[in-house]
C-alpha positions as CSV (number, residue, x, y, z in Angstrom):
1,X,110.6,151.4,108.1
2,X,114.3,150.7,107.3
3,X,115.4,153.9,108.0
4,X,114.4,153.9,111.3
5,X,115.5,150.4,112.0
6,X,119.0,150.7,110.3
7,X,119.7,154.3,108.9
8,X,123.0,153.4,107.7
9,X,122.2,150.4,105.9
10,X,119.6,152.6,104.5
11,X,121.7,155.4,103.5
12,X,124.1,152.9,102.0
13,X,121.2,151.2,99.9
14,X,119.8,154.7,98.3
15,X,123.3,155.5,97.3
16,X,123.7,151.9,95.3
17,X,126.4,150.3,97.8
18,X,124.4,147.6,98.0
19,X,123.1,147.4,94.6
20,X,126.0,146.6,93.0
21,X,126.3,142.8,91.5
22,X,129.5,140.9,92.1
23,X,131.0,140.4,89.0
24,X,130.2,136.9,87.0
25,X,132.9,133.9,87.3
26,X,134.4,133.8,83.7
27,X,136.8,130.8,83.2
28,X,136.8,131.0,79.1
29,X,138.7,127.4,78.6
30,X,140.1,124.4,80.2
31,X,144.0,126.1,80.8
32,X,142.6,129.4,81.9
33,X,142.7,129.6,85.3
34,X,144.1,126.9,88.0
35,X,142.5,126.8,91.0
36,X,144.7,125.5,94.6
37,X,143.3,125.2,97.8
38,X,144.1,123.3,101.4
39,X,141.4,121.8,103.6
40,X,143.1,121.9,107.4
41,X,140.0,120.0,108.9
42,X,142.2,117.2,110.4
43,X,145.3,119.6,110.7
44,X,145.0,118.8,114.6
45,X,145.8,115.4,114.0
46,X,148.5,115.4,111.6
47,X,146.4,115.3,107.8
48,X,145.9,118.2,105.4
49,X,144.1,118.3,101.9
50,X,145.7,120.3,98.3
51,X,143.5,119.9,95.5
52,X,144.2,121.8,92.3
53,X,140.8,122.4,90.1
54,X,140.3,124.2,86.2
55,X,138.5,126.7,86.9
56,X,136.5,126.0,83.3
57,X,135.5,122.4,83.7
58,X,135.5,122.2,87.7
59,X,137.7,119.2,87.2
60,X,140.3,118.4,90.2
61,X,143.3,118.1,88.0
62,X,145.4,116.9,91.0
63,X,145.1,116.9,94.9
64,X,147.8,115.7,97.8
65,X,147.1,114.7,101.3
66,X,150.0,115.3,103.8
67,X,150.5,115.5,107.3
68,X,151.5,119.1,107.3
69,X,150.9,121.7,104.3
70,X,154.6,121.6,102.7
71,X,155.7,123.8,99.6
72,X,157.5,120.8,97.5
73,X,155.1,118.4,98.4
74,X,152.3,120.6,97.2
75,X,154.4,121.7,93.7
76,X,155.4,117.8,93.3
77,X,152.3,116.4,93.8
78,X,149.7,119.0,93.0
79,X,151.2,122.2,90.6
80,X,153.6,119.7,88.8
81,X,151.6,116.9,88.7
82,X,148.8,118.8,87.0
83,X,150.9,120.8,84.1
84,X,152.8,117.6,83.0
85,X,149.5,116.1,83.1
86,X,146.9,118.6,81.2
87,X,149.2,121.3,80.3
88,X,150.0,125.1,81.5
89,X,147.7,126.9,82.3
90,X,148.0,130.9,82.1
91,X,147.0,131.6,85.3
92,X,147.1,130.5,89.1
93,X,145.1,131.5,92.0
94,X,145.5,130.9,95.2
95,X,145.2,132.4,99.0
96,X,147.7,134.5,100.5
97,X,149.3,131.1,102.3
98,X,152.8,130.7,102.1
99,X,152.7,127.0,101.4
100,X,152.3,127.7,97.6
101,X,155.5,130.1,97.0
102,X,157.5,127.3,95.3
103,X,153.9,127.0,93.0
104,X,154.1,130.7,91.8
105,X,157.7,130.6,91.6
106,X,157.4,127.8,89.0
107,X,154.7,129.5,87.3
108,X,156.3,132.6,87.0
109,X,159.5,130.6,85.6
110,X,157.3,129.5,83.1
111,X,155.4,132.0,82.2
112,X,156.8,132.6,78.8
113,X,155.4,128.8,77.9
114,X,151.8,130.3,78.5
115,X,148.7,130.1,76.0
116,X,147.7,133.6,77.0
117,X,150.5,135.5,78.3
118,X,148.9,138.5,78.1
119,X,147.7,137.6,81.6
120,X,148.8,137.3,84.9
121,X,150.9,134.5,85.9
122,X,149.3,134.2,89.3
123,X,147.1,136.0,91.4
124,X,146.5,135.7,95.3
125,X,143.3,136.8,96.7
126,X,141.6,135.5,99.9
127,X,140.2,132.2,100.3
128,X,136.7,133.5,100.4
129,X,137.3,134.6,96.9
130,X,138.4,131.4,95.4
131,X,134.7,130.3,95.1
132,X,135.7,127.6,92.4
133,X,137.8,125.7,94.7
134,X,135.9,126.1,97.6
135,X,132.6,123.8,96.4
136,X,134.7,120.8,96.5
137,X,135.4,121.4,100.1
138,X,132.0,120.0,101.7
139,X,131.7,116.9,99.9
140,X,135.2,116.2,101.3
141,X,134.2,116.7,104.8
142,X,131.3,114.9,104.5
143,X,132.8,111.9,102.6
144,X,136.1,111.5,104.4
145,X,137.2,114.2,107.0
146,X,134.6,114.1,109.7
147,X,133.9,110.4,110.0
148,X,137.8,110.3,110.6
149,X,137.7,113.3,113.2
150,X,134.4,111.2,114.9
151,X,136.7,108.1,114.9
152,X,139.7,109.9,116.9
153,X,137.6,112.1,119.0
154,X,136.4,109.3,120.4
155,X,139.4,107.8,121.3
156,X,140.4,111.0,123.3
157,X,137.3,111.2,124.8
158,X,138.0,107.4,126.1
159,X,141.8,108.8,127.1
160,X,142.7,106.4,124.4
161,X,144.7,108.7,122.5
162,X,147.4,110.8,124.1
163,X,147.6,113.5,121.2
164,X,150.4,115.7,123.3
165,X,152.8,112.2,123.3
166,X,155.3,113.3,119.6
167,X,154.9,108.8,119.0
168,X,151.6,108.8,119.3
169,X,150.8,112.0,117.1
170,X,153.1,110.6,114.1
171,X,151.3,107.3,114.1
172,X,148.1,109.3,114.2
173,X,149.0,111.4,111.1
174,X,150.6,108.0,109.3
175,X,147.6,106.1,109.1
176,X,145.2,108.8,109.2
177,X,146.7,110.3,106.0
178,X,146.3,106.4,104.3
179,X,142.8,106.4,105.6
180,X,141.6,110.0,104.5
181,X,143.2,109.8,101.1
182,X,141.5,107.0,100.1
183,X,138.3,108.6,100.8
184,X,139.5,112.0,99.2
185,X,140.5,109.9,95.3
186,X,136.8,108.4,95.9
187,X,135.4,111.8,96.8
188,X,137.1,113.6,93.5
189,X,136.2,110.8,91.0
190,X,132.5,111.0,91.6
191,X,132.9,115.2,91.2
192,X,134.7,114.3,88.4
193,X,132.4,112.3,86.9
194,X,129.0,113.8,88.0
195,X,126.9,116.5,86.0
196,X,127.1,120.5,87.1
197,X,123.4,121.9,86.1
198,X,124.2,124.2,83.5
199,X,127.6,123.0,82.7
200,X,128.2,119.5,82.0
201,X,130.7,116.9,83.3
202,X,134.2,117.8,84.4
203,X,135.6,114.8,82.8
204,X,134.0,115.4,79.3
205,X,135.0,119.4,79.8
206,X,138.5,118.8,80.1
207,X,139.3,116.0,78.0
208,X,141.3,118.1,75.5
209,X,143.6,119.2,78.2
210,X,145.2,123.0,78.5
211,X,145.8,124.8,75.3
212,X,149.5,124.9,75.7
213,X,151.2,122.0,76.5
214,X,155.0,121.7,78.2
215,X,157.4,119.0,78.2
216,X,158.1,116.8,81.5
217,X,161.7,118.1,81.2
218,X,160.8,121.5,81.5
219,X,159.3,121.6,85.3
220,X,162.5,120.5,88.0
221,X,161.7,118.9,90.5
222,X,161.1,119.4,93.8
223,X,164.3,120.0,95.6
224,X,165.7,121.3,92.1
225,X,162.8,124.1,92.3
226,X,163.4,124.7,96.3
227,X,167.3,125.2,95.2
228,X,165.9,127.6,92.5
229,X,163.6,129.3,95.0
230,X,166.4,129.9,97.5
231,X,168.7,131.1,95.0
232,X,166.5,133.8,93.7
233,X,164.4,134.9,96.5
234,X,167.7,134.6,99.2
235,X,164.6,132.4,101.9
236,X,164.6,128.8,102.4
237,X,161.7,126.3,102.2
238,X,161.2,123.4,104.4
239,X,161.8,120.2,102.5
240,X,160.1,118.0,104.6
241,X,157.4,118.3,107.3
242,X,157.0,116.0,110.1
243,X,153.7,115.8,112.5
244,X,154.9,114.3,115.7
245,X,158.3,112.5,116.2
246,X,159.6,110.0,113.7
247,X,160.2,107.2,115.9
248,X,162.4,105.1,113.4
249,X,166.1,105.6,113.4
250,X,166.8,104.1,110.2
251,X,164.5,103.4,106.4
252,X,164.7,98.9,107.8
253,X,162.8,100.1,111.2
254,X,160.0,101.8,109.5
255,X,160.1,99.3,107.1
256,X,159.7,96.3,109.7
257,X,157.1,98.3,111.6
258,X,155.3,98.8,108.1
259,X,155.3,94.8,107.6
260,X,154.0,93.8,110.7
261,X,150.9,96.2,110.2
262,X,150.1,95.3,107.1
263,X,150.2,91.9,108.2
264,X,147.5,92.7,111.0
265,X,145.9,95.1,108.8
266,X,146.6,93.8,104.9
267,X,143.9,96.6,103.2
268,X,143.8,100.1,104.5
269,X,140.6,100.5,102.1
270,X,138.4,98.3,104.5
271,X,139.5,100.7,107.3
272,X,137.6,103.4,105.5
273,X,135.4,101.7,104.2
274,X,134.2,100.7,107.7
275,X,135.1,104.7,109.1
276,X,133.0,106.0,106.7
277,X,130.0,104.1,107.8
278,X,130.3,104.9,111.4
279,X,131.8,101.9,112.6
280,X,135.1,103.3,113.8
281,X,136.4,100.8,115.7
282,X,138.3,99.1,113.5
283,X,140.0,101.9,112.5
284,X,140.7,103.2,116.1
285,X,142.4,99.3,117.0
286,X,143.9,99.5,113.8
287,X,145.9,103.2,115.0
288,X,146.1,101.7,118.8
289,X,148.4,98.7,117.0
290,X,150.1,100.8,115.0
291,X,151.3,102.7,118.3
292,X,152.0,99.6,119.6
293,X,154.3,98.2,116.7
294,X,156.3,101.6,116.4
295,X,156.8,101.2,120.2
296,X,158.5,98.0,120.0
297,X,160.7,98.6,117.6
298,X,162.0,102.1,119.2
């Protein structure tokens, strides 16, 4: 019957094409392989999620949420932050984005400092390949990113929100960042802490850290590793990305603006707590008076 439905497939299935069994994840200790990835769910409105995970223990070493993907935020906050943390791992694998160059860069640099050089560094494959990574990806949307998106759909729907005015779109990223990343550290301590059938508890996995550890010293920092980058590879990265328009012409404006929310808004936590549940409307008055704030003191 299937070759007269679907002679190729056919064909292709006598002559083993689709016989063939992928070959088995093998992470063969905590160190091995590092796993990055972004989550661009809320890119629209100025918020995107890094996470780093070992791919042995599942356990999200480190993760970022920014209002555009940036190289030296994502090496500062994510790479960095998870080899001065647990150690170096011997390899990295990420998609083919560019927003992780200043990553491999380091992790080349530092190869030599590797438990397992024999490997590797770092290896780029397509995001449908980094299977590890990818799991943590649902809970996140369901936990954090689309209660957020419901929250400001609604208030374009309503002409609330004027996403194409550069004020408006900056405030939007500002305190939808805050929002999202409290719900994204809640999201990754319960993965953290729960059970994988079969495996055990990411926490308990890695508590011995990477095989080969590296002092602080030994990783520059951010602009120091864009200098680096630029040196050597003759391209420069953007050291900081802005959704929208910074409205504030000086570090006191932003700082004013800052106080007066918190006053109106002392604990960004009760904004999500309340998103999260479906009752957005404290966090959509909460973004409409931030808009208001950074208006008056333009």
């Amino acid at each position: 019957m299937l070759a007269k439905v679907q002679e190729p497939y056919h064909r292709d299935r006598q002559q083993g094409t689709r016989n063939l069994n992928p070959q088995p994840y093998q992470a063969e200790y905590m160190g091995h392989k590092l796993h990055m990835d972004q989550n661009e769910k809320l890119a629209m409105y100025g918020v995107t999620h890094v996470v780093s995970i070992d791919g042995f223990s599942s356990k999200i070493v480190a993760h970022a949420t920014m209002p555009i993907k940036n190289n030296l935020t994502i090496y500062e906050k994510v790479y960095r932050h998870a080899v001065v943390t647990y150690g170096m791992w011997d390899q990295v694998r990420v998609d083919h984005g560019t927003e992780f160059y200043l990553c491999l860069f380091v992790q080349e640099l530092l190869a030599e400092h590797r438990h397992n050089r024999e490997r590797r560094p770092y290896i780029q494959t397509t995001s449908t390949k980094n299977h590890t990574v990818e799991r943590i990806w649902p809970e996140i949307n369901q936990r954090v990113n689309y209660p957020v998106k419901m929250a400001l759909v609604q208030m374009i729907d309503q002409e609330t929100l004027d996403m194409d005015d550069p004020l408006i779109k900056y405030c939007t990223s500002n305190l939808s960042c805050q929002v999202s990343s409290i719900g994204v550290t809640r999201a990754v301590q319960a993965w953290n802490a729960h059970r994988i059938p079969g495996k055990g508890i990411p926490n308990v996995l890695a508590q011995d850290g990477c095989r080969k550890r590296v002092p602080e010293d030994l990783l520059p920092g951010p602009y120091e590793a864009a200098d680096s980058y630029q040196q050597e590879m003759g391209n420069s990265l953007t050291r900081e990305s802005v959704f929208g328009t910074n409205p504030f012409r000086s570090e006191e404006e932003r700082i004013r603006a800052e106080t007066q929310f918190s006053v109106l808004h002392p604990d960004i936590e009760v904004l999500f707590n309340s998103t999260v549940n479906r009752h957005y409307r404290e966090f959509q008055e909460s973004l409409i008076d931030l808009i208001d704030i950074a208006r008056r003191n333009l």
